[in-house]
C-alpha positions as CSV (number, residue, x, y, z in Angstrom):
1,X,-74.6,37.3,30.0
2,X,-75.2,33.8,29.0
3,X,-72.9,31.1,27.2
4,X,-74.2,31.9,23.5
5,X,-74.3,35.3,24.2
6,X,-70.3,35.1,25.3
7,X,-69.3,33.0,22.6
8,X,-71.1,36.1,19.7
9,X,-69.0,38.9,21.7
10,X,-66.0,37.0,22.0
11,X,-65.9,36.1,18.2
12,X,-66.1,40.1,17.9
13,X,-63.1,40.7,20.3
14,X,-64.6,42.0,23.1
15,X,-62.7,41.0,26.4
16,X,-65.5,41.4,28.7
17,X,-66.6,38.1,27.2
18,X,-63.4,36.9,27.7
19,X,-63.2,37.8,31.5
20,X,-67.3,35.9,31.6
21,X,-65.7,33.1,30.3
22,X,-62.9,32.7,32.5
23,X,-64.2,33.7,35.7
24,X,-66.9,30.8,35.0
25,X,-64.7,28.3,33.8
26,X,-61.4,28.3,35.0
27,X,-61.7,26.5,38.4
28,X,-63.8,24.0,36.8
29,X,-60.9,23.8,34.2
30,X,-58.1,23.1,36.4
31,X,-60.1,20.7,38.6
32,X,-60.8,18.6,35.7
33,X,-57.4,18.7,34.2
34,X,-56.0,17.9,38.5
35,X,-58.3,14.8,38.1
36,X,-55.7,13.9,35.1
37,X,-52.4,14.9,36.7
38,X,-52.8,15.9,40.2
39,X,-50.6,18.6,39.8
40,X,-52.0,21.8,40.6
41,X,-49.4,24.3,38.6
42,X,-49.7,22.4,35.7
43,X,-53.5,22.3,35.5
44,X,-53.4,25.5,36.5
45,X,-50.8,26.2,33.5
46,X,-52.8,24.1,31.3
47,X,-56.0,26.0,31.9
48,X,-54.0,29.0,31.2
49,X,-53.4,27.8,27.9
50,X,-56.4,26.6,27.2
51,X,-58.1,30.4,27.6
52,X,-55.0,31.8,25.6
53,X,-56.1,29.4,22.8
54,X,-59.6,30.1,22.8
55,X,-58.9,34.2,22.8
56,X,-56.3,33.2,19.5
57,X,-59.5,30.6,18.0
58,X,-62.2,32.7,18.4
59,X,-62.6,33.5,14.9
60,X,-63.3,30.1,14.6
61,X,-66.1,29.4,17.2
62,X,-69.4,28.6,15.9
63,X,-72.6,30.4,17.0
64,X,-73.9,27.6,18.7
65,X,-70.4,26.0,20.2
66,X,-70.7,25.3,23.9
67,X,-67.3,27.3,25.4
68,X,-66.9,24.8,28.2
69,X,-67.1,21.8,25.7
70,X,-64.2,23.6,23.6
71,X,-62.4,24.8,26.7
72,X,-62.3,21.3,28.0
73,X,-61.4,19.9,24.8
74,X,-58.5,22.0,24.3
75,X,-57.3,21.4,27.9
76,X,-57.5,17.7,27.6
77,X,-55.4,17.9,24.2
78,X,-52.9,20.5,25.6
79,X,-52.4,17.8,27.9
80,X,-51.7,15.2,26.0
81,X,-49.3,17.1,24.3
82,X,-47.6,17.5,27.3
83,X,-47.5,14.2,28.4
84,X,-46.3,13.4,24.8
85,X,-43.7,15.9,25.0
86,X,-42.8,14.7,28.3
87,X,-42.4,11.1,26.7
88,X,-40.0,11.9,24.2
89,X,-37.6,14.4,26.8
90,X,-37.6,10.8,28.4
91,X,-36.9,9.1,25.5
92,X,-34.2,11.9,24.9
93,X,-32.7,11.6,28.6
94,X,-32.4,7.8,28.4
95,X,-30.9,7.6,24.3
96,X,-28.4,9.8,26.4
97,X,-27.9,7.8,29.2
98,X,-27.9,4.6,27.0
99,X,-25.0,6.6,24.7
100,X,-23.0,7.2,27.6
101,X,-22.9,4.0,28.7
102,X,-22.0,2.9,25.4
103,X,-19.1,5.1,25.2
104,X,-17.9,4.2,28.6
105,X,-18.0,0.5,27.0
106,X,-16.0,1.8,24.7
107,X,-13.7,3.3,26.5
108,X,-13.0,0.5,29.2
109,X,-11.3,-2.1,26.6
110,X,-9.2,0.8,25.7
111,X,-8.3,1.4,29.5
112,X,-8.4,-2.6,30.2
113,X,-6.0,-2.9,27.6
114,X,-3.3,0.1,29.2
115,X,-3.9,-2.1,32.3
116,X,-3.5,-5.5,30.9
117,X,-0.2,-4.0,29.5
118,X,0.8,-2.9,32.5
119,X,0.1,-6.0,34.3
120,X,2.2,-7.9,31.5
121,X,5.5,-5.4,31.8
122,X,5.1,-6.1,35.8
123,X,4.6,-9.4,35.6
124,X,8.1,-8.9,32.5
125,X,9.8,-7.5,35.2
126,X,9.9,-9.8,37.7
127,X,13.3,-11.8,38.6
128,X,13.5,-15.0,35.8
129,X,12.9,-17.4,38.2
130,X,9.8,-15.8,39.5
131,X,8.7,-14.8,36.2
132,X,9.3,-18.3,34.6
133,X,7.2,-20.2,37.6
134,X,4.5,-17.5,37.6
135,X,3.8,-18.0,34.1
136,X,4.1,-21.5,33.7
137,X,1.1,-21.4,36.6
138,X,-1.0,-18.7,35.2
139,X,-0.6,-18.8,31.6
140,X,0.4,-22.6,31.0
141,X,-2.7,-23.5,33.9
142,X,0.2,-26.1,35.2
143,X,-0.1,-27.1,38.7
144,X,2.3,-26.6,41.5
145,X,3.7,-30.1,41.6
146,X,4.1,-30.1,37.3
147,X,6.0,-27.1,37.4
148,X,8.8,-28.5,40.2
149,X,8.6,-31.8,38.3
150,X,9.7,-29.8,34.8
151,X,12.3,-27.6,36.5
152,X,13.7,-30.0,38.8
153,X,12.8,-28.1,41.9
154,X,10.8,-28.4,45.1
155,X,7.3,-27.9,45.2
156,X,8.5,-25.6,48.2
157,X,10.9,-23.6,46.3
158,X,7.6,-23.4,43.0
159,X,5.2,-21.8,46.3
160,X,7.5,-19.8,47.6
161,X,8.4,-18.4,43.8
162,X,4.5,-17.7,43.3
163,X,4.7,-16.0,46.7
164,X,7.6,-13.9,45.5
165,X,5.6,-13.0,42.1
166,X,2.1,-12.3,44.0
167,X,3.5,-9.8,46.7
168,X,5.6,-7.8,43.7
169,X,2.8,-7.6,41.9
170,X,0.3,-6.6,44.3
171,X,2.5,-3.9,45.4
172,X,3.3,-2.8,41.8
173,X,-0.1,-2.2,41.4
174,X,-1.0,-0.4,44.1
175,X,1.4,1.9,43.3
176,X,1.2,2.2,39.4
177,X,-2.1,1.1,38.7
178,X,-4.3,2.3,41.7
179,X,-6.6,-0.7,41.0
């Protein structure tokens, strides 16, 4: 049996062309579709589709159409379609990654917020002349030395205040905020 030959008794479903075909072609197949990926199951998976194809086609083969010419061309297409089908389940993956993150963006200002809150009732809680001193430094941005000058106190009584607020705190959020 020769190539033309095949490609006659294939179109008139008979396997044994079939079986010619594949025992001639099929290691040349996957060797030419290894040079593409260098994996050997997919080639080999790839080659497999490629006969499946041409059993489901033959009607379509021409007298004169060369079987390895079509076999090759259907294996290289197959796998493009792969790749192209591996392209877009990355595509997929990272749109999902990418919403994740989003939503975890989203989420943070809503559990910075519970946090900032918790830092403020903490910081509320503190005794008045700790509180009064801590804020004046953090949230007013006055310095040490302004803050005695305004409440007519030592500049040793406004560090040892800030020392006060910076150990309650600390230990207030260990406890109640895990940070």
């Amino acid at each position: 049996m020769n190539d033309i030959s095949a490609v006659k008794e294939l179109k008139n479903g008979k396997t044994q062309a079939f079986q010619y075909l594949f025992t001639k072609y099929y290691k040349h197949l996957v060797a030419f579709l290894m040079t593409y990926n260098h994996d050997k199951m997919q080639a080999d998976d790839l080659a497999q589709q490629a006969f499946i194809k041409l059993w489901e086609e033959k009607h379509r083969l021409d007298d004169k159409t060369s079987p390895k010419n079509y076999l090759f061309t259907i294996a290289y297409h197959l796998y493009i379609d792969t790749l192209k089908k591996e392209s877009r389940r990355n595509e997929l993956l990272y749109e999902i990654w990418q919403q994740a993150l989003s939503e975890q963006a989203q989420e943070d200002p809503l559990l910075e917020e519970e946090r900032l809150n918790q830092v403020r009732d903490i910081i509320d809680s503190l005794p008045s002349k700790c509180k009064t001193i801590y804020q004046m430094n953090k949230m007013q941005g006055l310095k040490y030395k302004d803050i005695a000058k305004t409440l007519g106190i030592s500049v040793k009584t406004v560090e040892s205040q800030m020392r006060i607020a910076f150990l309650k705190i600390k230990d207030r959020i260990k406890t109640e905020i895990h940070i």
